[in-house]
N, C-alpha and C positions, 0 to 999 in steps of 0.2 A: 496213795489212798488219802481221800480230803475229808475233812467233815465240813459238811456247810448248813449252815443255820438261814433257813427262806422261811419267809411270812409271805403267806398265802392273800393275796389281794380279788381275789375271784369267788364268789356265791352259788357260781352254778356251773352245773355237767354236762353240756352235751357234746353230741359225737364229732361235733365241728371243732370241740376246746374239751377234747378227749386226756389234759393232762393233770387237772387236777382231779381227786374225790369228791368234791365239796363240800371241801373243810370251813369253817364258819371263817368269817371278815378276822382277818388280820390274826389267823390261830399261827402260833408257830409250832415246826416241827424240824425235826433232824433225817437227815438221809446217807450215808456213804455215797460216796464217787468212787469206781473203780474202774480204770481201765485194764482191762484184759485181753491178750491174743486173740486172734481167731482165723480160721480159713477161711476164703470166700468160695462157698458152694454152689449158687447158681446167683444171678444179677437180671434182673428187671429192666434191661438196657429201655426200649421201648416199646411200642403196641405191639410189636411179631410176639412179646413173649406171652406164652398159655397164661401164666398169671396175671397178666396184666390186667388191671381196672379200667370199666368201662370209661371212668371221668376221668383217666391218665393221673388220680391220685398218689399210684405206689410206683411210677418211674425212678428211679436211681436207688432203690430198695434192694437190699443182698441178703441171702438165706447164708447165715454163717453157723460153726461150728469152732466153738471154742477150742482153745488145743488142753488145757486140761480137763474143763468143766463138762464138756460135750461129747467127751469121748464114748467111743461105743454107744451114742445115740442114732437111732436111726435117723434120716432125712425128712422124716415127714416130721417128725416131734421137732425140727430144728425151728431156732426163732428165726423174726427178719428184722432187717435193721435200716434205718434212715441216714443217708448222709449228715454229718455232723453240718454240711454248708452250701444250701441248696443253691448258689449267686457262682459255685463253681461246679463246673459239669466235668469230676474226671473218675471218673466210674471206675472199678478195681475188675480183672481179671478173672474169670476161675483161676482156683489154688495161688490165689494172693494171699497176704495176710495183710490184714486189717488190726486198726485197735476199736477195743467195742467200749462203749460204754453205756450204761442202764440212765438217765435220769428226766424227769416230767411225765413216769410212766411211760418209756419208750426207749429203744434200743436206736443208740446211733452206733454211726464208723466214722473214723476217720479216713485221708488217702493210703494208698496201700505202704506198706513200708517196705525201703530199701533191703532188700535179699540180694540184690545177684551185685549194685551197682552200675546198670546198665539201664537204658534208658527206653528199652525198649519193653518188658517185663520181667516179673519182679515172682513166677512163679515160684512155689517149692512143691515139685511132684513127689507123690508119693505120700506126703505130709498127712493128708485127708483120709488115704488106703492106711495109717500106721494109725489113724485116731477110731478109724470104725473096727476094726478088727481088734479080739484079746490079745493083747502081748504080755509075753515075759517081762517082767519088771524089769529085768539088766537091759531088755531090747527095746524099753521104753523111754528108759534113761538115756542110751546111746544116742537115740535120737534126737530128745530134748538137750542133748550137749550138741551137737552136730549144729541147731538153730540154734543155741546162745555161742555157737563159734562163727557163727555168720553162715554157712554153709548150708545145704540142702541135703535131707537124709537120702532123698531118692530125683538123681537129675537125667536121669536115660528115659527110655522107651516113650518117646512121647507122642507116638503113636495112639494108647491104651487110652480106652476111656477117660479114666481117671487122669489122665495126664493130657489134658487140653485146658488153651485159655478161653477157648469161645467154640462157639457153631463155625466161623470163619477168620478168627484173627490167627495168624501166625507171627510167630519173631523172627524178624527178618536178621539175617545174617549180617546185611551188608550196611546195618545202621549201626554208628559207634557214637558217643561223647561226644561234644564241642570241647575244645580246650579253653578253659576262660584264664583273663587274665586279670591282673586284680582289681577289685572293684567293680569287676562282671556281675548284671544280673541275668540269669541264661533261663529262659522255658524250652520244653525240647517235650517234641510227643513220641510217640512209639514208632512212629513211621518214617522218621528222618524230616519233620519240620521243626522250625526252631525258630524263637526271636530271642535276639542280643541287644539288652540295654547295655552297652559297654562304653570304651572312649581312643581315641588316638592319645599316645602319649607324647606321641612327636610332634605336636601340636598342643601341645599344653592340657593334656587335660580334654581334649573339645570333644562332645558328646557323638553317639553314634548307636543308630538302631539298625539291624540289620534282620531283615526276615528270608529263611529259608525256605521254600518248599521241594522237598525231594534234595538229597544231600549226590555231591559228585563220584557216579559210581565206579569210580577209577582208582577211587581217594582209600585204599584199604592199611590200615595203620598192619605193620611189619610184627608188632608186637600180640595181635591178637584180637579176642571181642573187647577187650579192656584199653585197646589204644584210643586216641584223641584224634580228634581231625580238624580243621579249622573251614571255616565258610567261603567259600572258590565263586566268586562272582561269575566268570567265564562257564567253569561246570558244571555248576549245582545245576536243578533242572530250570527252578523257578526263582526268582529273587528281588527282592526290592531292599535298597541301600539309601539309608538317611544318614548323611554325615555332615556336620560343621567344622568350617576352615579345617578340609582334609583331603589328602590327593588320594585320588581309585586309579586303578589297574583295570582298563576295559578293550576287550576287545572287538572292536565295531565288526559288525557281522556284514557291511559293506566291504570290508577289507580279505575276508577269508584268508585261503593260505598267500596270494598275493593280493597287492595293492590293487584295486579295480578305477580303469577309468574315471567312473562317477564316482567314487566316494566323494564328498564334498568335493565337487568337480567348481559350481558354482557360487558358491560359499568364498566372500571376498576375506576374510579374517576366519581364517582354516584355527581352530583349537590346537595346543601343542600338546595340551595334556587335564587332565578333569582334575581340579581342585575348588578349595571354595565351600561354599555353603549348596549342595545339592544334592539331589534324588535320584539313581539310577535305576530303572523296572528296566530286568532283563528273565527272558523267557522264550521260549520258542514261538507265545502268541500272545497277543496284547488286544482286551478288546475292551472298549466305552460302548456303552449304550445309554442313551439316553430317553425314556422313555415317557417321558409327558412334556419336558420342553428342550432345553436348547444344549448346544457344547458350547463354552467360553473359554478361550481361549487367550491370553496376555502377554503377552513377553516385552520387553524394558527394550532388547536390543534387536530379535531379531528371531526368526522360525525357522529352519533350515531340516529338507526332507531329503534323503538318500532312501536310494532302493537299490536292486540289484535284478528287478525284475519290472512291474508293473504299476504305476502310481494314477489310480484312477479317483476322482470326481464325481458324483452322481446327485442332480438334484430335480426331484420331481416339480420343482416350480423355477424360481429364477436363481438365477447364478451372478453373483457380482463381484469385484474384484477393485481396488482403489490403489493406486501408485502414487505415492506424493512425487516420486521423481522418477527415476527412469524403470522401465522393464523390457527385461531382455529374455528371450524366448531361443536356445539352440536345438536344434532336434538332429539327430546322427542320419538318419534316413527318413523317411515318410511324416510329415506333418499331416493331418487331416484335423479338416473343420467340417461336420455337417450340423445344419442349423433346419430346424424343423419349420419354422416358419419367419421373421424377421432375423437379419444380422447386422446391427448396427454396431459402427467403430468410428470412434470419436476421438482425435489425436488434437490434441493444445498447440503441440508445434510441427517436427517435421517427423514424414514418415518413409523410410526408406528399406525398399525391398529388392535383395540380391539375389537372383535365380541362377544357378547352375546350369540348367537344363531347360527347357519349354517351358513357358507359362498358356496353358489353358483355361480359359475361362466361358463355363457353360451354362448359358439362360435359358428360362422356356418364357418370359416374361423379359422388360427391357431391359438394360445394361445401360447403365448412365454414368460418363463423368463428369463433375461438373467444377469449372475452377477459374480463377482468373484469365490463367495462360494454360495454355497444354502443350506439350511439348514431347512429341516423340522423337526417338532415336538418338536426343540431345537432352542436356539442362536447362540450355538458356539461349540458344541460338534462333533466332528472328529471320534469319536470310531465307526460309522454306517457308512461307505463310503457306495454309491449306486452304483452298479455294470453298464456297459457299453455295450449296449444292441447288437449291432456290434461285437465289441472286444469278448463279451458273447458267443454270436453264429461262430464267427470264430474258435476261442479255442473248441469249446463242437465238432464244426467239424474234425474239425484238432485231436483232440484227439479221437475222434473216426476212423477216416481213418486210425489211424497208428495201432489198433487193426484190421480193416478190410483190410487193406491190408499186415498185415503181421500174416493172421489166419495161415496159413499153417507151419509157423514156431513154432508157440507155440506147446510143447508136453507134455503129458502127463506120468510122469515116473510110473511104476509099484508098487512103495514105498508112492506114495500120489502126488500131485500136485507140483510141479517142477518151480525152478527160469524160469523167461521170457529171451529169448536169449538175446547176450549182444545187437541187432544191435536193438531188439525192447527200450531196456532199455534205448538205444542213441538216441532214439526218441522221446520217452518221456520228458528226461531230458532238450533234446533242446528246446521240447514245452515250459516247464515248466520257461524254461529262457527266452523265448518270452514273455511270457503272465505274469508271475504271480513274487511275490517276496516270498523269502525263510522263513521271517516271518511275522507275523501278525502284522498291524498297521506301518510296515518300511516305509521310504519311498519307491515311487515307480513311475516314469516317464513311464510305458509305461502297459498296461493289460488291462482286464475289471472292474477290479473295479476304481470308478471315485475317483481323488482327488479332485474333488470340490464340490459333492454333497454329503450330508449326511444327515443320518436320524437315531431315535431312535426307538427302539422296547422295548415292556416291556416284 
């Protein structure tokens, strides 16, 4: 109980600064402060409830019932009361207990108080059924000892009416404590989420937050609803781990029960173990969205993806990709590229492709290579030039016309087949110096066989 002495700084009343009377400039007055027990009878969570105000003024509002002053009051005469701290949203239960307090003309609460020790709620059934009904003065007493011994007059049936925390919340069984250790600061909600401002002591001291969603259902303490459990990165369901210069215990979900091929298949500097300054998010699903502009992405050394399934790409406009040095591309089975309209590949230096199997290559349009030298079935060998299909057909013409136009001169002597006249002989020779060179493998600036194309025959 406080006395506090205020001096009224406020002129006027309205419904909007409903706390003062409007007492004159600077009158002073006296008031008691008391805080007092109370049940919570029904809570104002948000719009679903029948109470609720149109402008969402009375949200976190609780109809309580004092435990001595309100006894045997009916529910309709009970008052309602304002969070003592409207910047934290942790709303109390049915049959919680609250501390109430009257002052600025208004009933607040505070959070619900510690009854059971557990983290999940903090009922005392029954408590509400022993304050509206007459009892026997001995049976009233018994009760009010039962709650200054920590205990709960009535903890069964909690089926009954009277013995619920909500329209839909239940206390879960399977939710216990975190065990802190010292110098822990731990939030834990009813449901098994939790964040740990704590630290590594094996590491000096060095800070560490750890959030949980959904706690490891495996993890059941031997001891009871009252045992501890500590935060399981591997089983919790959901988790995100911020630690400085501190080693984790992780196990990569590319690894399962044995090592898998790909795990960091590609990855030239494989990690031996997670220490350091880092953030691990683990969960069964992990999703970014970014919804009006970009993902950035950084890394100092290096990005490295493992799957164990599918790793796809999707970009409705262009897709780019930059390699300051090398890139390497392994695929176990089937490679596929389909390109919708251009594919261009642009290589700095050399490009070298090893086929297993067939290589097909299908156009409806041209197919061009274009390059210094070409060279099939070999790398460097020149002894097979490819002849020039133009220059080919020119020559095979041209050498033929100078027979067909010069039949009538060829003769035939009486002693056996006879030299060709000199004029056919000069036409030959001129071909011969058009088109072709005098030996094999010379050089040769001008013919049908190509100096850039070659190939081997066996």
């Amino acid at each position: 109980m406080t006395k506090v002495t205020r001096r009224n700084y406020t002129t006027r009343f309205t419904p909007g600064n409903p706390f003062h009377a409007g007492a004159s400039m600077g009158t002073s007055y006296q008031e008691t402060l008391q805080w007092e027990e109370a049940i919570v009878v029904d809570v104002v969570v948000n719009d679903n409830h029948p109470d609720y105000d149109e402008d969402g003024y009375n949200v976190g509002i609780v109809k309580f019932r004092f435990i001595g002053a309100s006894a045997l009051s009916a529910d309709a005469d009970l008052d309602w009361a304002f969070p003592i701290d409207s910047n934290k949203t942790d709303y109390p239960l049915l049959n919680e207990v609250v501390l109430i307090i009257h002052t600025i003309n208004r009933w607040y609460y505070t959070s619900k108080l510690n009854t059971s020790n557990r983290v999940t709620s903090q009922a005392l059934f029954g408590l509400n059924d022993s304050l509206t009904v007459r009892q026997a003065d001995n049976q009233q007493t018994e009760n009010m000892n039962l709650i200054d011994g920590g205990g709960a007059p009535i903890r069964s049936n909690t089926q009954a009416e009277s013995d619920r925390l909500g329209d839909t919340f239940q206390d879960l069984s399977e939710v216990f404590r975190l065990r802190s250790q010292e110098g822990d600061i731990i939030y834990e909600g009813r449901s098994g989420q939790s964040i740990r401002f704590g630290s590594d002591q094996a590491t000096g001291q060095s800070p560490t937050v750890k959030i949980r969603c959904g706690p490891d259902p495996t993890q059941i303490p031997e001891v009871g609803e009252f045992g501890l459990v500590d935060e399981n990165l591997d089983n919790d369901l959901s988790s995100i781990w911020m630690v400085a210069d501190s080693r984790i215990d992780l196990t990569f979900a590319t690894l399962g029960d044995s090592p898998a091929d790909t795990h960091f298949q590609s990855m030239i500097e494989k990690p031996t173990e997670l220490d350091g300054n880092q953030i691990v998010v683990n969960s069964d699903r992990i999703i970014l969205n970014v919804k009006r502009d970009r993902l950035l992405v950084s890394t100092f050394l290096g990005t490295s993806f493992t799957t164990r399934d599918d790793h796809t790409v999707d970009a409705e406009k262009s897709y780019r990709s930059f390699v300051g040095i090398n890139r390497e591309i392994e695929s176990g089975e089937n490679y596929l590229i389909t390109v919708g309209v251009d594919y261009l590949l642009t290589v700095g230096g050399d490009k070298t492709s090893t086929v297993e199997g067939a290589t097909v290559h299908n156009s409806v349009g041209n197919h061009s290579i274009v390059a210094e030298k070409i060279f099939i079935g070999t790398l460097d060998d020149e002894s097979q030039p490819l002849v020039l299909g133009e220059q080919l057909r020119d020559f095979i013409d041209q050498f033929l016309a100078i027979f067909v136009n010069n039949a009538p001169a060829f003769t035939l002597p009486t002693i056996g087949i006879g030299p060709l006249s000199p004029g056919v002989v000069g036409q030959i020779k001129a071909l011969r110096s058009s088109f072709g060179t005098t030996a094999k493998g010379s050089s040769q600036e001008k013919g049908f066989l190509s100096g850039n194309n070659f190939v081997t025959r066996e």
